[in-house]
PAKE-929427 format. One line per 8 residues: their letters; for each residue x, y negated, z negated of N, C-alpha, C. Coordinates in pm, whole numbers, always signed. Each point is the difference from the previous one (the first is absolute). Layout:
<recs>
A> X/Y/Z/X/Y/Z/X/Y/Z; ...
</recs>
This chain:
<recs>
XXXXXXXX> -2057/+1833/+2028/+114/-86/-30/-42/-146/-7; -92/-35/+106/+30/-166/+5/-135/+7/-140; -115/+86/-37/-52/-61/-114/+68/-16/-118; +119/+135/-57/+104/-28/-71/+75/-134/-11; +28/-43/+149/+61/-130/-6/-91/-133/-54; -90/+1/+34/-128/-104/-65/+3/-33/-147; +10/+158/-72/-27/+37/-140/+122/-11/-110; +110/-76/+127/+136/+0/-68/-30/-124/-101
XXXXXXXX> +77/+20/-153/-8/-100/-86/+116/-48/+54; -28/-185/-83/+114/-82/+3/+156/+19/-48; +61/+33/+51/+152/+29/-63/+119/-84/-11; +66/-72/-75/+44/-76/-86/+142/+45/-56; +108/-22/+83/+133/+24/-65/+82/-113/-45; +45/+71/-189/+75/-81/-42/+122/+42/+20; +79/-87/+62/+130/+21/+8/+95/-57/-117; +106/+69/-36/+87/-50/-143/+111/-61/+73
XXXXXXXX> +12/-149/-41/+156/-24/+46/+67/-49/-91; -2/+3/-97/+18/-119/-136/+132/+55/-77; +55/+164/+43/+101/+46/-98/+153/-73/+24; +71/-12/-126/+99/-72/+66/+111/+131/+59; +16/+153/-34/+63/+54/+107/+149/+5/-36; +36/+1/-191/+127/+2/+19/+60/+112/+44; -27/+109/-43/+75/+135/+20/+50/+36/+170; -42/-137/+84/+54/-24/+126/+117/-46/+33
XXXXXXXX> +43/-92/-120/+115/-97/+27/+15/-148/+107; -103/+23/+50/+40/-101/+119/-86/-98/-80; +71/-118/+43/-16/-134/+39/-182/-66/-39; -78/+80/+98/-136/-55/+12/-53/+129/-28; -146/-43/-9/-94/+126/-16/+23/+98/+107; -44/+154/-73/-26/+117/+64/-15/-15/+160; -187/-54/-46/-107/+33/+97/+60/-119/+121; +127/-138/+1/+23/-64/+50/+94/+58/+90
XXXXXXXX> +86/+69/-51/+147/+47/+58/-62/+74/+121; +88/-42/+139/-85/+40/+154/+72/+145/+29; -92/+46/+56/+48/+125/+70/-53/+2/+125; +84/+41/+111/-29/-18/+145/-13/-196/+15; +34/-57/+22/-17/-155/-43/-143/-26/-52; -78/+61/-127/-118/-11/-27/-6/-1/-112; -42/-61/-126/-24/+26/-90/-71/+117/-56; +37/+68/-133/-91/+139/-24/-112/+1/-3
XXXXXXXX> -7/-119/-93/-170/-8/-12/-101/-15/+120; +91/-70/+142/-94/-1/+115/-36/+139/+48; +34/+95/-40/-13/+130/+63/-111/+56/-28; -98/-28/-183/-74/+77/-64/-100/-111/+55; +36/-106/-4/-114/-168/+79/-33/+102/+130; +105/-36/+76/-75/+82/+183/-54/+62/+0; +9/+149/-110/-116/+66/+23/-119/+12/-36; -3/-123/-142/-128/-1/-13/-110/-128/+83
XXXXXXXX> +92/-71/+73/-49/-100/+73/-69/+77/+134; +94/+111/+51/-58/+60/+110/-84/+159/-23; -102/+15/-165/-21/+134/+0/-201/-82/+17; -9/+148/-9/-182/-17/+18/-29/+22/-111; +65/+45/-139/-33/-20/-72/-35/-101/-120; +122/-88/+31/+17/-102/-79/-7/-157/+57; -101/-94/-126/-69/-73/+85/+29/-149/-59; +54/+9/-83/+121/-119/-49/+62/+15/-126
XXXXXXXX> +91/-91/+20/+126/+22/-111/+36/-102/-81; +33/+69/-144/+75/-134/-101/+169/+66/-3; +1/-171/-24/+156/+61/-38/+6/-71/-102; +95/+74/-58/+42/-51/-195/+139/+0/+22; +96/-99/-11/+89/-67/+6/+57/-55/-122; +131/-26/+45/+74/-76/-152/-14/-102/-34; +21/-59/-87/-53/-146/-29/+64/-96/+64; -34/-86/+83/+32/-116/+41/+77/+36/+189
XXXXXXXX> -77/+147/+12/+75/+76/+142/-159/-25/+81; -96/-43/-30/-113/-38/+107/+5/-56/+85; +72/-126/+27/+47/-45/+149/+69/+60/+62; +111/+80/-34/+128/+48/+64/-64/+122/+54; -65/+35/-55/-79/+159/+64/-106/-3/+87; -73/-129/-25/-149/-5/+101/+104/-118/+137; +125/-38/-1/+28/-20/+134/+110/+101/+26; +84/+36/-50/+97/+123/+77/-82/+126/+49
XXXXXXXX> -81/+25/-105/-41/+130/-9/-177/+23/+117; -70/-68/-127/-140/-7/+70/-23/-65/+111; +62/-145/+45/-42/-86/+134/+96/+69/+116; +120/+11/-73/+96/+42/+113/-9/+165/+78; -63/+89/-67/-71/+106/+17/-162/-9/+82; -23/-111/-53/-151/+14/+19/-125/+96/-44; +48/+20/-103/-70/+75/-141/-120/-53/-7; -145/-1/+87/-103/-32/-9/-90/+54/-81
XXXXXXXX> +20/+75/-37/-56/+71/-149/-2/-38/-134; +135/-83/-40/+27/-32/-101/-98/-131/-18; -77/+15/-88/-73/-97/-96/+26/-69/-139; +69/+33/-56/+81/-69/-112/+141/+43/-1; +86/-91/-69/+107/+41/-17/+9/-27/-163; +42/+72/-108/+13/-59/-131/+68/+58/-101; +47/-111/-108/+138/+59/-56/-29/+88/-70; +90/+110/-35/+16/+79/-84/+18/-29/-163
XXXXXXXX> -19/+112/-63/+39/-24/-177/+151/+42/-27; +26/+41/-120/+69/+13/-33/+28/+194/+6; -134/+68/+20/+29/+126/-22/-99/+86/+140; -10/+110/+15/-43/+18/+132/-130/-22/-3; -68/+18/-122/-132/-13/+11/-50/-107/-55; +85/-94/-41/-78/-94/+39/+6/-86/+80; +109/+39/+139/-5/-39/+177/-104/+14/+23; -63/+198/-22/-144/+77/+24/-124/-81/-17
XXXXXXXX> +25/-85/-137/-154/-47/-54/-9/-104/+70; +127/-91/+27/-10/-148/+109/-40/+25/+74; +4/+104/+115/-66/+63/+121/-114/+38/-43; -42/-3/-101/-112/+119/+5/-145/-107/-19; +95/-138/-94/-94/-102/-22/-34/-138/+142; +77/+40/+33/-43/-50/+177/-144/+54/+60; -32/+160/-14/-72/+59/+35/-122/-39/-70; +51/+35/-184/-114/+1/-75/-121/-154/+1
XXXXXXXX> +76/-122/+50/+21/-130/+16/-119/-12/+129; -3/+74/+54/-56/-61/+141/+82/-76/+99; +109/+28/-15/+67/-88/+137/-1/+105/+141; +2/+91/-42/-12/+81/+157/-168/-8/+1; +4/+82/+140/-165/+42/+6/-91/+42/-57; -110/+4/-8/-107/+36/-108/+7/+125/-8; +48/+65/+103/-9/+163/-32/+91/+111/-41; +155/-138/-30/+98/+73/-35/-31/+58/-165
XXXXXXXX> -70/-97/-34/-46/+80/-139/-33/+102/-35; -64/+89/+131/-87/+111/-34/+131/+82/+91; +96/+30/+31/+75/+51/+120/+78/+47/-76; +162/+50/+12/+95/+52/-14/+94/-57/-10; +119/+16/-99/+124/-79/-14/+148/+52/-25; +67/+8/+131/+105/+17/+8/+97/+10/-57; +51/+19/-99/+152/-48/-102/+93/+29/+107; +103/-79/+26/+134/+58/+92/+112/-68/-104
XXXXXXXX> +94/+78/+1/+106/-85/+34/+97/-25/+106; +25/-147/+23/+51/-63/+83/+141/+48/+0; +70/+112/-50/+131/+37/+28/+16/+180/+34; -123/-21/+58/-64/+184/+79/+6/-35/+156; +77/-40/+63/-53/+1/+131/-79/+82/+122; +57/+127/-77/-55/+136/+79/-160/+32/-17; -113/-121/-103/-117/+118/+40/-28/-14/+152; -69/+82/+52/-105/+7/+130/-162/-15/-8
XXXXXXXX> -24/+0/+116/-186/+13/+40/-30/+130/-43; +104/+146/+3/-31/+73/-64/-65/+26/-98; +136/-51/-102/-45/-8/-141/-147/-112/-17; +10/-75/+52/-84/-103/-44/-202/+64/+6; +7/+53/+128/-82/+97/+34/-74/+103/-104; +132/+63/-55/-20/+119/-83/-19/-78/-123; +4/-96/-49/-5/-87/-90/-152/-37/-7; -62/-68/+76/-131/-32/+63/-62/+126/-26
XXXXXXXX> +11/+117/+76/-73/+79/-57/+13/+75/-167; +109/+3/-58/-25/+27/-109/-61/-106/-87; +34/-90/-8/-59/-104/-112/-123/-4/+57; -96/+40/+110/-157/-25/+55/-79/+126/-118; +100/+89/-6/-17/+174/-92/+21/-9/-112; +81/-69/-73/+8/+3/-111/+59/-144/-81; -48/-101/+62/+10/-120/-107/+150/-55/-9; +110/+75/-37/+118/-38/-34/+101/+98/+91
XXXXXXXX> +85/-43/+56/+106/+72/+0/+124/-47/+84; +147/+86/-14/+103/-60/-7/+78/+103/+151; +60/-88/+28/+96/+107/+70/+104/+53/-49; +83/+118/+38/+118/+46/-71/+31/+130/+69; +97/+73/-17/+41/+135/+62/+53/+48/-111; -17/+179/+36/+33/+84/-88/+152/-16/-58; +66/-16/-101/+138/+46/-30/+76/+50/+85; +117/+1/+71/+105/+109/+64/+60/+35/-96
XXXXXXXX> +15/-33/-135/+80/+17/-109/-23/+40/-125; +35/+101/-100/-33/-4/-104/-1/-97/-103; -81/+12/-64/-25/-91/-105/+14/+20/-141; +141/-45/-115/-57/+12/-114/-22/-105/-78; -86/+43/-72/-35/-123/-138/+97/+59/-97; +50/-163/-63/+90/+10/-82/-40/-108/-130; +92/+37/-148/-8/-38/-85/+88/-144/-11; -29/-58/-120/+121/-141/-4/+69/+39/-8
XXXXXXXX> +102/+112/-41/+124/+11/+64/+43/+79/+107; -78/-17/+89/+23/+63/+163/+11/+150/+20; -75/+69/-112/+0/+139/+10/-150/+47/+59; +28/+86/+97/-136/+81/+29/-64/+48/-95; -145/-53/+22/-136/+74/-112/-90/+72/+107; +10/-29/+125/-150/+43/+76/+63/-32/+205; -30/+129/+53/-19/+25/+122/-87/-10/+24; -97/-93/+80/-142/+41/+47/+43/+46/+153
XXXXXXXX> -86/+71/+34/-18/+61/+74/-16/-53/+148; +81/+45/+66/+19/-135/+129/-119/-12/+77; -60/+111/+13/-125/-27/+86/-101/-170/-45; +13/+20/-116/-43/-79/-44/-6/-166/-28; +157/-13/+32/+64/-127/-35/+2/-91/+158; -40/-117/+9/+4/-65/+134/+77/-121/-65; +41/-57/+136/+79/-143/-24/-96/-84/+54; -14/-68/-87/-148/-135/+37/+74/-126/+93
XXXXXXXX> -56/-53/+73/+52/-55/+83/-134/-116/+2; +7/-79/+110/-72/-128/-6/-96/+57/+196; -113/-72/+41/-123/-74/-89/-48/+118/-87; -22/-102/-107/-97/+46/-105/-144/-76/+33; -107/+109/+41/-116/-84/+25/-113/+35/-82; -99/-81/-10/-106/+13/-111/-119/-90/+41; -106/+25/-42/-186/-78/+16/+99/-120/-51; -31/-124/+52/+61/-161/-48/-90/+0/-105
XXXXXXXX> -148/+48/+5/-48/-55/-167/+65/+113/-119; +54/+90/+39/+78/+118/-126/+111/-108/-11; +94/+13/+73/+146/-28/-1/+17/-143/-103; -159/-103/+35/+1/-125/-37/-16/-7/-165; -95/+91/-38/-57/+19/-116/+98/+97/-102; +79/+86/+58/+116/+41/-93/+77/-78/-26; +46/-109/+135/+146/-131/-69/-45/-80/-61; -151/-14/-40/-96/-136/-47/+17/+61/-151
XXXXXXXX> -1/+145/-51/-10/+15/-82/+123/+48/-60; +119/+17/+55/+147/+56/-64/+53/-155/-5; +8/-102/+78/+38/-82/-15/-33/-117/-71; -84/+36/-98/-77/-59/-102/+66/+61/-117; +61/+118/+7/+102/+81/-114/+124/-144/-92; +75/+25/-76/+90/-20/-34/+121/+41/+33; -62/+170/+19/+166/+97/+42/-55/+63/+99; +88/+17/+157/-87/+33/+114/+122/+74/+63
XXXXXXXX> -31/+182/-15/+184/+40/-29/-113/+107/+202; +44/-31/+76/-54/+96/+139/+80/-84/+83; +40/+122/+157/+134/+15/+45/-100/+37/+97; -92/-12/+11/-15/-55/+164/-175/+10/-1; -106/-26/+105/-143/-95/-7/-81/+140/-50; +39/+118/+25/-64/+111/-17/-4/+66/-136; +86/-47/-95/-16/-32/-136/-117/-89/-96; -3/-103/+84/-115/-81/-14/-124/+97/-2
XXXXXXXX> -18/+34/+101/-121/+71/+16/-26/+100/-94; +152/+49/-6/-70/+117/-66/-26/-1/-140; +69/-54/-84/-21/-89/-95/-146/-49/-36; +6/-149/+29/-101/-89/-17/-143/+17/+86; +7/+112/+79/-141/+39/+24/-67/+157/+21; +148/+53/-57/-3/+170/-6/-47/+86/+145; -5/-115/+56/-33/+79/+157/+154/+63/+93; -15/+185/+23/+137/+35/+80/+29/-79/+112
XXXXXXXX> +132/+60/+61/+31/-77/+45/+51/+98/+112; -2/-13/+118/-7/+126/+106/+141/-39/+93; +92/+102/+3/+131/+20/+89/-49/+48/+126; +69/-87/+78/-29/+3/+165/+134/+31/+62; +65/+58/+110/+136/+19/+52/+40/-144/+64; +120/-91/-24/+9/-103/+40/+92/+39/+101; +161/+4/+22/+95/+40/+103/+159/+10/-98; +76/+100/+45/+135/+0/-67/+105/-125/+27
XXXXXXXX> -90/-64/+105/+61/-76/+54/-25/-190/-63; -120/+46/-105/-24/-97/-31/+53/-62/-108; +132/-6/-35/+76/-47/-120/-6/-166/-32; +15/+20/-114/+22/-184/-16/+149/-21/-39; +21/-131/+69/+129/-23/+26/+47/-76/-133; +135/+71/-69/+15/-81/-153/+142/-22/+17; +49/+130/+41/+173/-10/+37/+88/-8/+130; +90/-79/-35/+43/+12/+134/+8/+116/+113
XXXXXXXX> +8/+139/-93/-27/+123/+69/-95/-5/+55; -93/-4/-34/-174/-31/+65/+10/-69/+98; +60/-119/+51/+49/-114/+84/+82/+114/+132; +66/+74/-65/+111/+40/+147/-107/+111/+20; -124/+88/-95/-10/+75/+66/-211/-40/+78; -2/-127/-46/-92/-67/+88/+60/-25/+118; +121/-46/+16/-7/-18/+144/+60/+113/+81; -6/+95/-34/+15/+129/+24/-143/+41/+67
XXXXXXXX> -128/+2/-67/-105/-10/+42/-47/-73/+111; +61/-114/-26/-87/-114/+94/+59/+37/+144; +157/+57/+17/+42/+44/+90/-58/+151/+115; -24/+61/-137/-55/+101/+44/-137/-23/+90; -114/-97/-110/-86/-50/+122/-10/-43/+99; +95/-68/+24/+76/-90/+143/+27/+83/+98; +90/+120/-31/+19/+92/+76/-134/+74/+101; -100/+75/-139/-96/+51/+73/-120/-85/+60
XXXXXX> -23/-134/-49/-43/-118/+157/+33/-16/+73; +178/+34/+21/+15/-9/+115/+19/+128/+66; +6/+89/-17/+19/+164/+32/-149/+7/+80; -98/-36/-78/-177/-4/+11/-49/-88/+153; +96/-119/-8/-72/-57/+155/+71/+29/+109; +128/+111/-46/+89/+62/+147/-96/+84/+75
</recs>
């Protein structure tokens, strides 16, 4: 174990905060709106501030939200991990490439270059050290890969006018979920080269890859629990969760 630990590469999470979050309704951003008196986004921060896997963090933010986030969020937390904070684009990936050009840049450490890079988004509060773990070891195995869980649901594909053409087969179908992790020199060299495109049509970083450097892309089990928060439903049934954890910490030190 502890030579494993020696041999650990540098790991590097980008966190997304930059969406504006209408299909929420409220007022301010998503990842802002508090649950338990905490902001969401501090939830997916804590744990990567306190995992062994992860060894600093960007955050990609909205434009002109860099002060308001590195003192509510990062000082007032004490988010010692976080090494840049920086604005977002206009579309998700190119939040991704702002983060990604921090790295490519040399502003972190010399060895984040050669290490691993996190994609999160900042409106997932639920990953764990679990996942993060199982993450670490898959991307050490195979270069790229994403978290996600199997379907509970069938799935059909449909035509433009909303008629079924195709059942695939449920075993088969997973719901992709966030970190998406990858080698920082793959991940860097697919957005270096799609984002040099004209028309840049991919729906999330694992497209990139697979795409612009034809390398697969490997599904890891993330948690059912790991949803990203878009609707207010998501909101009542996060803190549904967060309750539930509360409970068994405290059930745990009786």
């Amino acid at each position: 174990m502890e030579e494993k630990r020696n041999k650990k590469k540098h790991c590097t999470a980008i966190v997304l905060s930059a969406g504006q979050g209408k299909r929420m309704g409220a007022p301010i951003q998503k990842q802002y709106i508090e649950i338990q008196g905490r902001p969401i986004i501090y939830y997916s921060l804590h744990v990567f501030e306190e995992s062994n896997i992860i060894d600093d963090m960007i955050l990609v933010v909205g434009h002109g939200q860099e002060d308001y986030v590195y003192d509510e969020i990062v000082r007032k937390y004490g988010f010692s991990k976080v090494r840049a904070i920086v604005p977002g684009g206009k579309e998700r990936y190119d939040s991704v490439w702002n983060g990604l050009k921090i790295i490519r840049n040399g502003a972190l450490c010399a060895k984040a270059g050669d290490g691993y890079v996190f994609i999160h988004d900042g409106a997932r509060p639920f990953v764990d050290e679990v996942i993060l773990e199982r993450a670490y070891d898959t991307v050490s195995r195979h270069r790229a890969c994403v978290a996600g869980m199997p379907s509970k649901d069938t799935v059909k594909i449909v035509d433009e006018d909303g008629y079924a053409v195709n059942t695939p087969e449920r075993k088969y179908v997973w719901n992709v979920q966030t970190p998406q992790v990858f080698e920082t020199k793959l991940i860097t060299e697919a957005y270096s080269r799609m984002m040099r495109k004209e028309s840049i049509q991919v729906t999330d970083d694992a497209m990139a890859v697979e795409l612009e450097m034809q390398v697969p892309v490997k599904l890891f089990e993330g948690s059912y629990m790991n949803i990203k928060i878009t609707t207010p439903e998501d909101l009542e049934t996060a803190r549904s969760f967060l309750k539930k954890r509360s409970l068994v910490k405290v059930n745990s030190t009786l």
